[in-house]
C-alpha positions in Angstrom: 144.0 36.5 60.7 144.8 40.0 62.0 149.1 41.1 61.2 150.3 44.3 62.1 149.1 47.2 64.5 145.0 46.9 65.3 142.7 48.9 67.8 139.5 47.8 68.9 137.4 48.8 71.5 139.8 47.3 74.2 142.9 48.6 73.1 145.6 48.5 70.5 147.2 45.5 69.9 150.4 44.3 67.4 150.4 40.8 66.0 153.5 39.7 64.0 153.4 39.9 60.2 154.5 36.5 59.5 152.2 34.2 62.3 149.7 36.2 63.5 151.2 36.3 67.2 149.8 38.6 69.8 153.5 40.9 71.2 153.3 40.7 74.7 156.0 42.2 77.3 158.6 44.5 75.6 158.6 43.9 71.8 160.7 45.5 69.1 159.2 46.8 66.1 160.2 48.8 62.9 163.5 48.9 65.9 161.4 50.8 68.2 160.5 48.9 71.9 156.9 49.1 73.1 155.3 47.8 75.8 152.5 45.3 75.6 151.0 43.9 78.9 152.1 40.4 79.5 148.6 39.4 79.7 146.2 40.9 77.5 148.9 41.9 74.8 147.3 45.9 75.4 149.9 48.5 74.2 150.8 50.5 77.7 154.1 52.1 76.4 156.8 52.8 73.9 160.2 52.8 74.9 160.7 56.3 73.3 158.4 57.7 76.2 160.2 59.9 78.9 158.2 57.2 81.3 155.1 55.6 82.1 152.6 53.6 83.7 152.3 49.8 82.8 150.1 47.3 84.3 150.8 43.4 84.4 148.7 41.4 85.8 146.9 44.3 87.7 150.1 45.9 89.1 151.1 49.2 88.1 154.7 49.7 87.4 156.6 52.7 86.1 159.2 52.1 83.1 161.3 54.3 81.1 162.8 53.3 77.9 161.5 50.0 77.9 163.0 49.5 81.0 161.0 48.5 84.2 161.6 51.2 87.4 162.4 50.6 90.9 164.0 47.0 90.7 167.2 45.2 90.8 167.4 42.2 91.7 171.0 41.8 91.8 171.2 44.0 94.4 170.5 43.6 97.8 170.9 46.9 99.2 168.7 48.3 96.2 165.3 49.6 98.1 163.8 51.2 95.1 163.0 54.8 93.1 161.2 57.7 94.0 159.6 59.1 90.8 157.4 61.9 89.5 154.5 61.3 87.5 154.4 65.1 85.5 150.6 63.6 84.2 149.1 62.8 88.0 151.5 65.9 89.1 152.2 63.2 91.9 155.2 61.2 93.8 155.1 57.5 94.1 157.8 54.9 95.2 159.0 52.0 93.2 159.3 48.9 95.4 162.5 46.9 95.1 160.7 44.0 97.5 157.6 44.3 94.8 159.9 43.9 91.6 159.3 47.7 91.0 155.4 47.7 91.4 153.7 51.4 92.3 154.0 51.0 96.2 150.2 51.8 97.8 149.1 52.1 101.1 152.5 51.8 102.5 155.3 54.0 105.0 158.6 54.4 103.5 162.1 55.2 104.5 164.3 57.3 102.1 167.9 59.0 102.0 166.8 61.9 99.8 166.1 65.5 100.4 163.6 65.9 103.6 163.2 69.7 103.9 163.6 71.1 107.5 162.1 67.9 109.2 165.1 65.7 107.8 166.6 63.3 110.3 170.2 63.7 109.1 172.2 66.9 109.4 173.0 67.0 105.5 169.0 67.6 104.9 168.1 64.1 103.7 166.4 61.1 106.1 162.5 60.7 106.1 159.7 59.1 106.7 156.9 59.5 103.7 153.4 57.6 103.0 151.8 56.8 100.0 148.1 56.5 99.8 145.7 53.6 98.3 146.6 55.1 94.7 150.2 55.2 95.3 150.2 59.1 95.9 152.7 60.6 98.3 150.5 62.3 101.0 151.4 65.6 101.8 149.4 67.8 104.4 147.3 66.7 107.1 146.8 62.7 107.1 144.0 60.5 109.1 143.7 57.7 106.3 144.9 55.4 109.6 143.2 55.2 113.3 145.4 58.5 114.2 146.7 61.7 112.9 149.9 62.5 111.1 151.4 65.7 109.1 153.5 65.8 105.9 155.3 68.2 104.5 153.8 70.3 101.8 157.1 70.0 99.8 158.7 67.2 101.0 156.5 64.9 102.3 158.6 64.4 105.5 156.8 62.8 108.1 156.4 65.3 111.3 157.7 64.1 114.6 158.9 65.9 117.4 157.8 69.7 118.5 156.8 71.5 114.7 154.9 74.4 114.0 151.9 74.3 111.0 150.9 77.3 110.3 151.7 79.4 112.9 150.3 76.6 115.6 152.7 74.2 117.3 152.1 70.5 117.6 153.5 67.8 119.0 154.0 64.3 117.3 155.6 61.0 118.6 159.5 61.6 118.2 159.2 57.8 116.9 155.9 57.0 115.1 154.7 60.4 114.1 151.6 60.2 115.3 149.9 63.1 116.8 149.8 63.6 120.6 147.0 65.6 122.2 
């Protein structure tokens, strides 16, 4: 019977010193919190990351000290987190209605900073996307049956009259898309 810290092949694993259990979920040992996922009993994190990716039961989620990202539910108004993977030099979104899962595929609204395309007059209000990996897109989008533009910073959604590059276009003032 395996105690202690193992790696195999598929991963490195922690089975308590006195039954032989497999940790699983966020265990505490030597008063240090890792991360094992709640299936397979894989280390995915320690809690004395800045951050990181986990994966339960294929779902990617982003926790930092332990703690799992994007979620409350005991608040309703609570929409999720935008955070900044510094490995994948990329943005993703934190789904509140997903308990926190990596949001893919998917239009969001946020409140933060939106560049010179925001919506509000205090700079903040846009639309964003995140692709099938959970990237923000930024730049020139046609991952759907029409065309879109994000900004290169922001990744505010373009709508209205905006000029790319020296060109103007012109995108539905609602949906984004591009008009010809």
């Amino acid at each position: 019977m395996i105690k202690g810290w193992d790696t195999n092949g598929n991963g490195t694993y922690y089975f308590d010193l006195t039954y032989g259990t497999m940790a699983k979920g966020v265990v505490t040992i030597d008063g240090s919190q890792y991360h094992f996922d709640e299936n397979t009993g894989v280390l995915t994190g320690g809690a004395g990351e800045p951050g990181g990716w986990v994966t339960e039961g294929g779902v990617q989620y982003w926790q930092e000290g332990g703690v799992r990202q994007g979620y409350d539910p005991r608040d309703p108004s609570y929409r999720g987190k935008e955070i900044y993977d510094p490995a994948s030099r990329a943005w993703y979104w934190l789904d509140n209605v997903q308990q926190g899962a990596k949001a893919v595929s998917k239009d969001v609204y946020q409140e933060s900073e939106a560049g010179p395309w925001a919506e509000r007059e205090d700079g903040t209000g846009k639309w964003v996307r995140y692709d099938a990996q959970g990237h923000m897109i930024k730049g020139w989008d046609t991952s759907r049956k029409e065309t879109y533009y994000f900004d290169l910073t922001y990744g505010t959604m373009a709508k209205g009259y905006v000029t790319i590059d020296g060109t103007e276009y012109h995108f539905d003032e609602t949906s984004g898309i591009l008009l010809k």
